[in-house]
C-alpha positions as CSV (number, residue, x, y, z in Angstrom):
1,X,-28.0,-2.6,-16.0
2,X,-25.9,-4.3,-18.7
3,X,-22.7,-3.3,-20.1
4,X,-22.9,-4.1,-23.9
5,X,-19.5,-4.1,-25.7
6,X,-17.8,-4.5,-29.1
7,X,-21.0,-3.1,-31.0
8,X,-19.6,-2.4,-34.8
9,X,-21.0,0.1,-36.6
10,X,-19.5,1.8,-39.8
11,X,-18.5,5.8,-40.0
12,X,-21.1,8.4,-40.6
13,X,-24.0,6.2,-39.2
14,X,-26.9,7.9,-38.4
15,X,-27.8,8.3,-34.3
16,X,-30.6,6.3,-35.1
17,X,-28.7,3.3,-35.6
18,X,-27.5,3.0,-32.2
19,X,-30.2,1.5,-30.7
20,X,-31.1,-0.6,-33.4
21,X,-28.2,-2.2,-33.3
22,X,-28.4,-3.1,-29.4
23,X,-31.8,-4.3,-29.9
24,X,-30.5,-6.5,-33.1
25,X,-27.5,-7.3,-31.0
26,X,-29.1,-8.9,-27.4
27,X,-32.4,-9.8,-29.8
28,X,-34.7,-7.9,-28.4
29,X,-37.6,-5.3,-29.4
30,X,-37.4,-1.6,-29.3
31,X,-39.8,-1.3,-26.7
32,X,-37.7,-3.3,-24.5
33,X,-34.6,-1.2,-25.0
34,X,-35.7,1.7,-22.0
35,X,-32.2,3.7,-21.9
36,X,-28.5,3.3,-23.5
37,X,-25.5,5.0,-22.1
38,X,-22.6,6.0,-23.6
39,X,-19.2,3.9,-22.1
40,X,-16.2,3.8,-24.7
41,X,-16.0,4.8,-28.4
42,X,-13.0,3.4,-30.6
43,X,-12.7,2.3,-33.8
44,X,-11.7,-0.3,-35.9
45,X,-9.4,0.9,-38.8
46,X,-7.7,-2.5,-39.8
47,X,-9.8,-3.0,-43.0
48,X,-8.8,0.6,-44.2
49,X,-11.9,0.3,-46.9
50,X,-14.6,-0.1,-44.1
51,X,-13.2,1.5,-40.9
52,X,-16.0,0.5,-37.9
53,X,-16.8,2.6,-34.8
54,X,-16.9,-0.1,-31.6
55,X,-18.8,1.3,-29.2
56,X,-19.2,-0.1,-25.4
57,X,-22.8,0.9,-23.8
58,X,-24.8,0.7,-20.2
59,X,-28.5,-0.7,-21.5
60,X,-31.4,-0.4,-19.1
61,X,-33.8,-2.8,-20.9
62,X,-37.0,-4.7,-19.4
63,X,-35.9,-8.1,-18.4
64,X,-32.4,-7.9,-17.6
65,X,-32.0,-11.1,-16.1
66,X,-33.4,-13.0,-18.9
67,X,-30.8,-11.3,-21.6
68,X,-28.0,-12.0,-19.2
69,X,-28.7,-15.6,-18.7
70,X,-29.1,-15.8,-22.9
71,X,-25.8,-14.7,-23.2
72,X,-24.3,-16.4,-20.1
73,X,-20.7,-16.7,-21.1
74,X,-20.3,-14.3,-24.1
75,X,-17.6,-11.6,-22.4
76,X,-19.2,-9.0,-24.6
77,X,-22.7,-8.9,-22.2
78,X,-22.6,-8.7,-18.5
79,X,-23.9,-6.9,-16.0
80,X,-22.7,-3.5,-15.6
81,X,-19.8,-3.2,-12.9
82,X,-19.9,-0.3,-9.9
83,X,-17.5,1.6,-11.0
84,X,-18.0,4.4,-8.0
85,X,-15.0,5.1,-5.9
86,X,-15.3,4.9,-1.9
87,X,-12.8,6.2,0.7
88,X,-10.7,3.5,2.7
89,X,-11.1,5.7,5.8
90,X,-11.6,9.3,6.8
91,X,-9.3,11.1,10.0
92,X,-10.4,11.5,13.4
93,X,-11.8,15.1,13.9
94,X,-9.0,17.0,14.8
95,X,-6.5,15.0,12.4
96,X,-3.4,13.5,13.6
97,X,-0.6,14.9,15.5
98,X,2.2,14.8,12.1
99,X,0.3,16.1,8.6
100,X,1.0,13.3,5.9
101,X,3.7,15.2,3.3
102,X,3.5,14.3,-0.3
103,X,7.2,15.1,-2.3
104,X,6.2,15.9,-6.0
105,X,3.3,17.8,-7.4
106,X,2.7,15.6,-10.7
107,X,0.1,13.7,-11.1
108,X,1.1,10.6,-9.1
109,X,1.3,13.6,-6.1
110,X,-1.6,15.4,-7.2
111,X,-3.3,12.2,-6.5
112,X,-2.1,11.1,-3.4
113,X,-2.3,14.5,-1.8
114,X,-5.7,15.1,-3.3
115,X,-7.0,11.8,-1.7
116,X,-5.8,12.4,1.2
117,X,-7.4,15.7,1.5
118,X,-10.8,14.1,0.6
119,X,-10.4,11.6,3.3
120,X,-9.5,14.8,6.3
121,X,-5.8,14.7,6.5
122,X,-5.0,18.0,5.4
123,X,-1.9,17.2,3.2
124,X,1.1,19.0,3.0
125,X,2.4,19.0,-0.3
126,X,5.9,20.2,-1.2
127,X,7.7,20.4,-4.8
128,X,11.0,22.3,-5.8
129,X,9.3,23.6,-9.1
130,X,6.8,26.8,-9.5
131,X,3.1,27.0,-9.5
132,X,2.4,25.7,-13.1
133,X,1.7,29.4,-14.7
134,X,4.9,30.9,-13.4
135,X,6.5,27.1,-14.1
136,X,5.5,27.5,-18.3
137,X,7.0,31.1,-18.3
138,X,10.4,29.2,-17.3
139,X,9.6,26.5,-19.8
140,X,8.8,28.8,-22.7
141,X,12.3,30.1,-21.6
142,X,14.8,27.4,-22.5
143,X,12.2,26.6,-25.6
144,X,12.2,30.6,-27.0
145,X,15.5,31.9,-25.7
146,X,17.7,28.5,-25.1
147,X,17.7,29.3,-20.9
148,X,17.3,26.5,-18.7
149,X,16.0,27.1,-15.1
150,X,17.3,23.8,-12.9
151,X,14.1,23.5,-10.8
152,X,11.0,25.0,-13.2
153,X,11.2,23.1,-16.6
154,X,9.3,20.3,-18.4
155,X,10.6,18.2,-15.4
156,X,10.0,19.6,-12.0
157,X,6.9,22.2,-11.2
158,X,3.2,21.7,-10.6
159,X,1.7,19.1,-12.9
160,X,5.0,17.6,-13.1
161,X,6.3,16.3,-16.6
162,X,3.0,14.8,-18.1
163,X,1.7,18.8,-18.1
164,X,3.8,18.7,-21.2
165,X,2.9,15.8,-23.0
166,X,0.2,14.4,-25.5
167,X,-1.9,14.7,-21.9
168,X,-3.0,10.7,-22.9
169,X,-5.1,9.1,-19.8
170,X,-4.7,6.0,-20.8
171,X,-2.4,2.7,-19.5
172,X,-2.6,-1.3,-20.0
173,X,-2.2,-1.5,-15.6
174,X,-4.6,-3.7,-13.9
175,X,-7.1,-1.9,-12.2
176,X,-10.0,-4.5,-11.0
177,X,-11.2,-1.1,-8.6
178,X,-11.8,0.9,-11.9
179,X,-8.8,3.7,-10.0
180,X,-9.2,5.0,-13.7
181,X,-12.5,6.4,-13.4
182,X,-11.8,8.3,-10.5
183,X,-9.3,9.6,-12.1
184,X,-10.9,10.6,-15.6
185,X,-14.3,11.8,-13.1
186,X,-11.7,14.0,-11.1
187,X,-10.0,15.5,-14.5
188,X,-13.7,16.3,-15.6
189,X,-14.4,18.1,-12.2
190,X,-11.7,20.2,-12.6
191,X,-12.2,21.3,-16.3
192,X,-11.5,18.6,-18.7
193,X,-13.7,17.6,-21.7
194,X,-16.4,14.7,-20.7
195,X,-15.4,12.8,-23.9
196,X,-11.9,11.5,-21.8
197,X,-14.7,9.7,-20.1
198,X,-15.8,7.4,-23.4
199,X,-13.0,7.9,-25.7
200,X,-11.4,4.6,-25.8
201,X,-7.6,6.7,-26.4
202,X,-8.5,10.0,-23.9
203,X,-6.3,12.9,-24.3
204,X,-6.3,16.6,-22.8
205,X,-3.4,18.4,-23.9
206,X,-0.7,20.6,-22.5
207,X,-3.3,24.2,-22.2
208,X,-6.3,22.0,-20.7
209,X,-3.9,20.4,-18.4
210,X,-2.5,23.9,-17.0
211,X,-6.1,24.9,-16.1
212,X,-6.7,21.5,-15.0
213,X,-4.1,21.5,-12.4
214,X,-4.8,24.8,-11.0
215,X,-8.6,23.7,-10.6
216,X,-7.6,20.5,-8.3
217,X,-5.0,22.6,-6.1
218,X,-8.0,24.6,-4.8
219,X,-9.5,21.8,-3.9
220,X,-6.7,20.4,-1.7
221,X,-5.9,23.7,-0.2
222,X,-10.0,24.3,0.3
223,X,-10.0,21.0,2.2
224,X,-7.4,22.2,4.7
225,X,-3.9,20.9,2.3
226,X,-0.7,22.9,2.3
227,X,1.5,23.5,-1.1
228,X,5.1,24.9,-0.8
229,X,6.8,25.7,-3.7
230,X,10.1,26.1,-4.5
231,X,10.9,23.9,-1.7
232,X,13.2,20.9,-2.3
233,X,13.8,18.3,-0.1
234,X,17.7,18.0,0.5
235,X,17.8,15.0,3.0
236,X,15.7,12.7,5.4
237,X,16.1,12.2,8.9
238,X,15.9,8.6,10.1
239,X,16.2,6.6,13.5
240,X,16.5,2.9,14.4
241,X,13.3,1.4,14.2
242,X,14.6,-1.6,16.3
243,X,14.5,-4.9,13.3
244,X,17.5,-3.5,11.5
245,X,15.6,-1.2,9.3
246,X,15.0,2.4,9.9
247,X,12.4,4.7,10.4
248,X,11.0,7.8,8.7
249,X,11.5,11.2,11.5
250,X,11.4,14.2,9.1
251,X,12.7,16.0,6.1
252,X,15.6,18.7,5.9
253,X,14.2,21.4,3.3
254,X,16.6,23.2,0.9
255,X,16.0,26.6,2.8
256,X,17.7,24.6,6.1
257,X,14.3,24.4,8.1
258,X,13.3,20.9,9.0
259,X,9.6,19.4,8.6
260,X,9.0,17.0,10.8
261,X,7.0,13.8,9.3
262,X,6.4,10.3,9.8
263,X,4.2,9.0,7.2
264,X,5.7,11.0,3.5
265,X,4.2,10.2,-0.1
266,X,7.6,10.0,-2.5
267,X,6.1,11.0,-5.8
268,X,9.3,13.0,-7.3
269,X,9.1,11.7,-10.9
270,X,11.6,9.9,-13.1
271,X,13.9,13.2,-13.2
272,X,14.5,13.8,-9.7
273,X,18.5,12.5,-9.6
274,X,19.6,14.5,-6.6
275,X,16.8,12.9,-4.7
276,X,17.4,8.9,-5.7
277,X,21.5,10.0,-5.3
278,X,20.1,11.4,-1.8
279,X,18.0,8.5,-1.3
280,X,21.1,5.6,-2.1
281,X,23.0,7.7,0.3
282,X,21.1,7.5,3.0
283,X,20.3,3.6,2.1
284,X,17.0,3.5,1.3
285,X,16.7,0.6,-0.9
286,X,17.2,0.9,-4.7
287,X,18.0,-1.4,-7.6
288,X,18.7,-0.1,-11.2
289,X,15.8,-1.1,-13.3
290,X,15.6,-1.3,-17.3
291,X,14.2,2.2,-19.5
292,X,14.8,2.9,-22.8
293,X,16.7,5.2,-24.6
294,X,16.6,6.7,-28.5
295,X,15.2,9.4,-30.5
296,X,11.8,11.4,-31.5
297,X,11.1,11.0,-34.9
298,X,8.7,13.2,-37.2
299,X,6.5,12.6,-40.1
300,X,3.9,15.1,-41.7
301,X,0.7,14.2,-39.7
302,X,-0.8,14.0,-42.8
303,X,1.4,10.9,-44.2
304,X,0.2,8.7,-41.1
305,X,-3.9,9.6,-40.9
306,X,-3.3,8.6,-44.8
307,X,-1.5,5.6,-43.9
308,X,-3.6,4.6,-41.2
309,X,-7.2,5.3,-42.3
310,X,-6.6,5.7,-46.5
311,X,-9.7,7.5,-47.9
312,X,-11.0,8.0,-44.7
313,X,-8.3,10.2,-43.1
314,X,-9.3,13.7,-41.8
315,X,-12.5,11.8,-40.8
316,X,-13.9,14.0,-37.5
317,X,-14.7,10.7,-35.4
318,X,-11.3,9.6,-36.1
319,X,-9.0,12.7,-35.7
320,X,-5.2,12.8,-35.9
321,X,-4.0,9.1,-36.2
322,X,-1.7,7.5,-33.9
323,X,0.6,4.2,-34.3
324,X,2.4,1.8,-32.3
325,X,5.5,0.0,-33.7
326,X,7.6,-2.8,-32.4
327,X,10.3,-4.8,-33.8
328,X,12.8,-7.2,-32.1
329,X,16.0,-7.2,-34.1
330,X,18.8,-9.7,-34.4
331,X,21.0,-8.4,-32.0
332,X,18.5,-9.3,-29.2
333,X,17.1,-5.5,-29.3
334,X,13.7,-4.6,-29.2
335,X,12.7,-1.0,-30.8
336,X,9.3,0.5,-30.3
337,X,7.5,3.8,-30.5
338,X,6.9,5.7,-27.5
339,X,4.7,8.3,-26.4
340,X,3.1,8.9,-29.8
341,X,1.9,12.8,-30.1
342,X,-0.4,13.1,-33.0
343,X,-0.3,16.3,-34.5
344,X,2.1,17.7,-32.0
345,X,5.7,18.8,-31.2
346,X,9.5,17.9,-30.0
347,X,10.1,19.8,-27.7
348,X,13.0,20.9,-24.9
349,X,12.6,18.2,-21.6
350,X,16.4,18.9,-20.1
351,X,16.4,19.5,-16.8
352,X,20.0,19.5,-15.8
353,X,22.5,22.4,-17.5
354,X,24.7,21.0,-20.8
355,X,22.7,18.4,-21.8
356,X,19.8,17.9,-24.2
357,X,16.8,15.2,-23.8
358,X,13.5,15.5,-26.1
359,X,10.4,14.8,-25.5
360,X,6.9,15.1,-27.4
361,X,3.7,17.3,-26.5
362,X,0.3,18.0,-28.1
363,X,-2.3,20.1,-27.3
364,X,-5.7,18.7,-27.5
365,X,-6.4,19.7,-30.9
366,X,-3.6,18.0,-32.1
367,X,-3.8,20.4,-34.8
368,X,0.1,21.0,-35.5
369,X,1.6,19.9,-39.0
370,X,4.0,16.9,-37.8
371,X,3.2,13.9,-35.9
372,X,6.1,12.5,-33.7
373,X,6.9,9.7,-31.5
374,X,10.1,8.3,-29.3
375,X,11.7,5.6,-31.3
376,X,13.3,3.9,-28.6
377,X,15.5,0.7,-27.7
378,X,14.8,-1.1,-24.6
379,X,18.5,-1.8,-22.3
380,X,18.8,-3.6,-19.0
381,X,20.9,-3.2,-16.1
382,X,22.5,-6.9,-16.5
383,X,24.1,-6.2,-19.7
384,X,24.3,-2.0,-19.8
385,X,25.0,-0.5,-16.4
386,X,26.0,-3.4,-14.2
387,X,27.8,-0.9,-11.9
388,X,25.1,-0.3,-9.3
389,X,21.8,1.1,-8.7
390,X,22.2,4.6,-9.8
391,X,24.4,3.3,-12.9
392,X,21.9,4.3,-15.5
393,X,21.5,7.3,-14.6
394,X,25.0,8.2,-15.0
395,X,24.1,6.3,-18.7
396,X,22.0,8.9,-19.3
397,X,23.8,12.2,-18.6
398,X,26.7,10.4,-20.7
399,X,24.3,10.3,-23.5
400,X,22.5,13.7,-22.7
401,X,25.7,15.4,-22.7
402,X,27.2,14.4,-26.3
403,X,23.9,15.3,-27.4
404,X,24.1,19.3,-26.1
405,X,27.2,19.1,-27.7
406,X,26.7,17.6,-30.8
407,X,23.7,20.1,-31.2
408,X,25.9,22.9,-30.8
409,X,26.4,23.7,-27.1
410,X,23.4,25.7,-27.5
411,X,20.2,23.4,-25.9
412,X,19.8,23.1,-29.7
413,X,18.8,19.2,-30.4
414,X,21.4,17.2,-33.0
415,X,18.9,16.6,-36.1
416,X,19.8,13.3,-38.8
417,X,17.4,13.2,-41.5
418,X,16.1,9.4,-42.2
419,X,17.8,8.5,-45.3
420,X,21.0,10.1,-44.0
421,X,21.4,8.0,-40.5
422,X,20.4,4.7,-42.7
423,X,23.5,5.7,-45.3
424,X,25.5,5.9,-41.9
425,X,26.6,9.7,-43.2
426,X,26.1,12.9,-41.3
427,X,23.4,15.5,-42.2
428,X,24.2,18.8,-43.3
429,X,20.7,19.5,-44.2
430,X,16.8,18.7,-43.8
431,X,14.9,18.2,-46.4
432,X,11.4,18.2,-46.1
433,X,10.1,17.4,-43.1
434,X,10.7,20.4,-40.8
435,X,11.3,19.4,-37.3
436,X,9.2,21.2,-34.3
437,X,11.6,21.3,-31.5
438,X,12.8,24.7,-30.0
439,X,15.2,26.2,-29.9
440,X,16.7,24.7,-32.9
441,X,18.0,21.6,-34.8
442,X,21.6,21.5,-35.9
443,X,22.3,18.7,-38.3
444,X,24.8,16.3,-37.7
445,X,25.4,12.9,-37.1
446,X,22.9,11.3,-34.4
447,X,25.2,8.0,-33.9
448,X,27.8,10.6,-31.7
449,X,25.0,10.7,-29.3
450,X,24.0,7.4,-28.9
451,X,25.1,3.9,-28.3
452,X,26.4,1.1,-31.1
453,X,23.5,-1.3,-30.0
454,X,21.3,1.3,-30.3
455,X,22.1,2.9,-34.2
456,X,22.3,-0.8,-35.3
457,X,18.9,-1.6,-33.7
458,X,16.9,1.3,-35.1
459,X,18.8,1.1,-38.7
460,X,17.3,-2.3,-38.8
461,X,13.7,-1.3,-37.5
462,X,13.4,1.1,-39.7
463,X,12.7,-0.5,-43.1
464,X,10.2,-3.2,-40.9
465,X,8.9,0.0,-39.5
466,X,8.6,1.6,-43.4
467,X,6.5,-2.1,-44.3
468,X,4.5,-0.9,-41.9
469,X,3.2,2.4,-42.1
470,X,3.8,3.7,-45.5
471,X,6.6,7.0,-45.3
472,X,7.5,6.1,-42.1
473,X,11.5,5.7,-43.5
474,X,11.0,8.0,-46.3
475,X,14.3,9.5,-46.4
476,X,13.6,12.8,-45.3
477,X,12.1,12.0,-42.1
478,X,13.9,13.7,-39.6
479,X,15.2,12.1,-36.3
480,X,16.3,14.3,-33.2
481,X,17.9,13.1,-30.0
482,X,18.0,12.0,-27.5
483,X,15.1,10.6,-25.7
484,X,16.5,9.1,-23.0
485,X,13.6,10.0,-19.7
486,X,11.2,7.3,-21.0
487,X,11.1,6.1,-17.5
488,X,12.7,5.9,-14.3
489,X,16.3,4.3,-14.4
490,X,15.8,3.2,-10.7
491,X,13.1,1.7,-8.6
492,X,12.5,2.4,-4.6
493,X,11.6,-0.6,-4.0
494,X,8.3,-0.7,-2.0
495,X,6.2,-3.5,-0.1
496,X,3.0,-4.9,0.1
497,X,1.7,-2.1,2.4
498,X,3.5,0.3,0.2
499,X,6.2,1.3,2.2
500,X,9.7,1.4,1.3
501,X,11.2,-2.5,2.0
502,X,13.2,-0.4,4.8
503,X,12.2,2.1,5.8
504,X,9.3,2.7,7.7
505,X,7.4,6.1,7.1
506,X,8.6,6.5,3.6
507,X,5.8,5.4,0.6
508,X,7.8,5.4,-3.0
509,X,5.2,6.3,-5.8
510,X,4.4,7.1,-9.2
511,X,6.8,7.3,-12.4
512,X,10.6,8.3,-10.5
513,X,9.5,5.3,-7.9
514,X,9.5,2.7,-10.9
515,X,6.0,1.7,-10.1
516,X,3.9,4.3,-12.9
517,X,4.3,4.7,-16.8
518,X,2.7,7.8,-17.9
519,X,-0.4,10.2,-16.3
520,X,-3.0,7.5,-15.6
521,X,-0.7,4.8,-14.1
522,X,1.1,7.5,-11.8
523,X,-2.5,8.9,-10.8
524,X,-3.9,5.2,-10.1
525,X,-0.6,4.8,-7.9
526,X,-0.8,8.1,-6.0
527,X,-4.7,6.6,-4.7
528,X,-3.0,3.7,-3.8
529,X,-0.3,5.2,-1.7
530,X,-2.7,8.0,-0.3
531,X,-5.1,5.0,1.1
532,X,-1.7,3.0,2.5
533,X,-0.6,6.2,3.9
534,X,-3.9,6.8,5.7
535,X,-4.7,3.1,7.1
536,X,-1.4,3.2,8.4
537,X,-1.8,6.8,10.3
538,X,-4.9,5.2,11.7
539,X,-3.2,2.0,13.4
């Protein structure tokens, strides 16, 4: 087959000029066009006036190899890659002596352990949240009644954070073994809509995710995996593995039983701070690695589909529009939009008692009246946290702290509307953009919860921002803070067989490893682990 991409064709074309334009496109006849598939669907929406749908295909035609030598060299036509996924290895019957154990039931987890259930090793899964239904009770909790559970939030709990998200599947990693479509074929399987399989931006949403996740744990546990909830890991047992580095022997549980292991999957998620402070301890090797700290800010959804797509907003094949911002500022800054929700909501991500963090969800309508995104400003160890690996996240409960309290000591967020935090005054008011996050906003003064370098940067992206996307520093906009889990603040550092640089046994994965940004790129990583983990049990 060939794999046909960039085709343009405007909005509200009828079906019939699909296959016209392939035949027009390779310059062939209709009769010579047999079948055309469906790969990707995007759209073009830079000429506002004449937005274009760019569609990618699979063509069956007669003749293949004459069309492909025609267009020998033009990246738009080539043959269509095999994109099918096949197992590195499967276990000896009877399995080995010591189950694999995967830490961390997101989707870097969810991965590894269900890939290693596909492949006969009967994974044992363990995670210090709830199963995800009894988990979203516990969320709804801190969002409807301002009561934070320690181990069952946005954070920790089946599905792990990206269950409360925009639920976007898609990343800019590298992935030459198309990981991605195993991935997106899996979500499918387990519930999710088939277009995530041709949408060029693929979304699910927070209620499809829920069901999603429950679907996939029956298959583990049907293929002979193990969950245990509620179960945190407290400490790691290691022994001398004779070159100066250690070895991997077991794991001490929170309930004081011990689980014996030599080959474990470390998928705990960018949140898990007793874990890398456990980790450092114990010297596994960690270095501090740059993240991003900031705000979520809110527009009416409607202000950005106009802004984005003019007449055309509203548009069904377009849906809620989406943006992506960045601005390098003069005092060596760089300020970006993160985690864009269209149509969605702030909402609650603390996991730790007095302090506040935001994040944003949607469901997959992305039906809800404001559009939000982290507005965020990149910092490095070298010049912000010098003091050692686990230095930014101390940076982060400093900041997370002054925001519970400038909110009110009440898990309510501190709320600055636009035109106030650019007049460098406090709010005492909103105006008319309401904000979404539960369980309040209190207005105030956003610069007590964040650094200098940070208000300067985002006061000065602003206005760029504004030039933009019209409305997007229209003075009532309102800001909320702080986003400040964009991604991990550390990184376990790993090798090229995907073991920790030393210690042997131990595979660090996903987001909280520093290896993963987001559901896809933790899902992509958990595969790769899952196969490292299970070549290496068959040495």
């Amino acid at each position: 087959m060939i794999r046909l991409s960039g085709l343009q064709l405007p909005l509200d074309h009828p079906a019939e000029a699909i296959p016209a334009a392939i035949c027009a496109r390779l310059g062939i006849a209709a009769s010579d066009l047999l079948s055309h598939s469906l790969i990707r669907r995007g759209n073009d929406a830079r000429r506002r006036s004449a937005i274009q749908l760019v569609y990618t295909f699979d063509i069956a035609a007669t003749d293949e190899p004459a069309i492909l030598t025609r267009f020998a060299g033009d990246k738009d036509v080539r043959p269509t890659p095999d994109t099918s996924y096949t197992f590195v290895t499967h276990a000896p019957e009877g399995g080995p002596a010591l189950r694999p154990v995967v830490i961390g039931a997101g989707p870097c987890g969810l991965f590894a352990g269900l890939i290693l259930a596909q492949m006969g090793f009967r994974p044992i899964i363990l995670d210090r949240g709830k199963v995800v239904r009894e988990r979203t009770k516990d969320t709804w909790g801190l969002w409807r009644r301002a009561e934070l559970n320690p181990d069952s939030n946005v954070q920790f709990g089946e599905g792990g954070a990206g269950t409360f998200s925009d639920g976007k599947l898609y990343c800019r990693v590298k992935d030459p073994r198309f990981l991605g479509r195993k991935v997106l074929e899996e979500f499918v399987a387990a519930g999710a809509p088939d277009d995530i399989l041709w949408e060029a931006h693929p979304h699910i949403g927070t209620f499809r995710l829920v069901t999603m996740v429950e679907s996939m744990r029956r298959q583990i546990e049907a293929l002979g995996g193990e969950y245990r909830w509620q179960t945190r890991v407290d400490d790691i047992a290691l022994e001398p593995a004779g070159d100066g580095t250690q070895k991997l022997r077991g794991l001490h549980l929170q309930d004081g039983s011990f689980l014996e292991a030599d080959h474990v999957v470390l998928a705990v998620g960018h949140s898990a701070r007793p874990t890398f402070e456990m980790l450092h301890a114990r010297g596994v090797h960690i270095e501090a690695k740059p993240f991003s700290i900031g705000v979520r800010i809110e527009h009416p959804q409607s202000w950005v589909d106009r802004a984005r797509y003019g007449q055309c907003a509203g548009h069904p094949d377009l849906g809620a529009a989406s943006y992506s911002l960045a601005h390098h500022c003069a005092n060596g800054r760089t300020v970006y939009s993160f985690c864009m929700c269209p149509g969605g909501r702030v909402v609650a991500a603390t996991s730790e008692e007095g302090r506040v963090v935001t994040n944003g969800m949607s469901q997959y309508s992305r039906a809800e009246f404001n559009a939000n995104s982290g507005l965020v400003v990149g910092i490095d160890p070298a010049r912000d946290y010098p003091d050692g690996p686990l230095a930014g996240i101390e940076l982060q409960r400093r900041w997370e702290s002054a925001a519970f309290v400038a909110g009110g000591a009440s898990y309510f967020a501190p709320g600055q509307t636009v035109g106030d935090f650019m007049a460098g005054r406090p709010s005492t008011a909103l105006g008319e953009v309401v904000p979404s996050y539960k369980p309040g906003v209190t207005p105030t003064d956003l610069s007590l919860c964040l650094p200098d370098y940070v208000v300067d940067a985002i006061r000065e992206a602003l206005p760029a921002f504004g030039r933009q996307i019209s409305h997007y520093d229209h003075p009532d906009a309102v800001m909320t803070g702080v986003e400040t889990r964009t991604s991990s603040p550390i990184r376990t550092t790993r090798g090229k067989d995907f073991q920790s640089l030393n210690v042997a046994g131990l595979y660090p994965a996903g987001e909280g490893a520093g290896y993963a940004g987001g559901i896809l790129s933790a899902a992509i990583d958990g595969i790769k682990v899952a196969e490292a983990v299970a070549l290496g049990m068959m040495r």
